[in-house]
N, C-alpha and C positions, 0 to 999 in steps of 0.2 A: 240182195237186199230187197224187201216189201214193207212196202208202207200204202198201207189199206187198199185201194184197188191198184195200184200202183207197183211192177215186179220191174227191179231195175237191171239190167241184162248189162254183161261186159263194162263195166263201169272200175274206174283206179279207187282205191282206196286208202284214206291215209292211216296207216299202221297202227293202232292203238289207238285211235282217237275212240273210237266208240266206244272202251274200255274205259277210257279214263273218265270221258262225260257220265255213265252209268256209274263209277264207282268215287267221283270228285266230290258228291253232296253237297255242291253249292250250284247257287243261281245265278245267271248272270246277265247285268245291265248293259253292256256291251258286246256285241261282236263283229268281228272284222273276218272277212273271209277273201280271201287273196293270195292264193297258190297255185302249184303245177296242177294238172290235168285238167287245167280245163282249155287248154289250145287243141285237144285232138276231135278234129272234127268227122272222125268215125261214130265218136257217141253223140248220142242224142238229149241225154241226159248227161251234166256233169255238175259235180262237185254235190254231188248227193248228199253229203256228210253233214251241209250246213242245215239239212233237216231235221239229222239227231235231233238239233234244240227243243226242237218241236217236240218230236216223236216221243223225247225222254222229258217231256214240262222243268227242261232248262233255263227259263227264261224271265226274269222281274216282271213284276206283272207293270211295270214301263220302263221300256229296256229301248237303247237303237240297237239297229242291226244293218250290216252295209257290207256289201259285196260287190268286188270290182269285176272289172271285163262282161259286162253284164252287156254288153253290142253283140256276142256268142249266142247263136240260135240255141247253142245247148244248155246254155246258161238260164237264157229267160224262159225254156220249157222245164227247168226245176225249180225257177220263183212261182211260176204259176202256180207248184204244186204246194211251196211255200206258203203263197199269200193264201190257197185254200183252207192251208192246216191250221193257220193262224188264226182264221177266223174261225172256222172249229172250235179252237181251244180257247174262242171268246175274246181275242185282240181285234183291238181295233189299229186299225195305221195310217199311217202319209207315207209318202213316198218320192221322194225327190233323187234326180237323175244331174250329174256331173259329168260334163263332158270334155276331156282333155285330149282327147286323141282315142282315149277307150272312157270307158261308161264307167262310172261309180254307183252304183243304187243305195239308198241311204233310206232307211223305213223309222217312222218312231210307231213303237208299238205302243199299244196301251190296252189294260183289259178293260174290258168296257164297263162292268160296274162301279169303275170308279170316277 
């Protein structure tokens, strides 16, 4: 997987998601990402996937988006790449953090001309 300077090496993937987000034609004001592969701390990057959004202009132009386990060094080295694309693609955000034992990151995006 590349995503502009960005080549993601040995990384899990979940099965058809990328398929179905390129082929679903719909936007979406929410998402929740909270699944397997991102306990393995061989990768450096994980849960790549939740960039599709991005990558494929998935997203309301004021949508939340929130992903757990985000205390994972490999976690917050793909929001970074996250919060860059977002802003890219003209969002603006917050970001608030939940702490229960593991980290919740909860973003309100918004495009910015509105």
């Amino acid at each position: 997987m590349e995503i502009g300077d960005v080549h993601f090496k040995n990384v899990n993937y979940y099965v058809g998601l990328e398929e179905y987000l390129v082929k679903c034609g719909k936007k979406f004001d929410f998402v929740c990402i909270d699944a397997p592969f991102g306990w393995n701390f061989r990768y450096v990057y994980t849960r790549v996937q939740l960039l599709d959004f991005i990558e494929y202009d998935l997203l309301c132009d004021e949508c939340v988006f929130m992903v757990h386990d985000v205390e994972r060094a490999s976690q917050r080295n793909t929001l970074r790449i996250f919060e860059k694309m977002v802003k890219e693609k003209g969002y603006e955000f917050e970001k608030k953090e939940v702490n229960n034992g593991k980290i919740l990151r909860v973003y309100k995006l918004r495009k910015a001309y509105l």
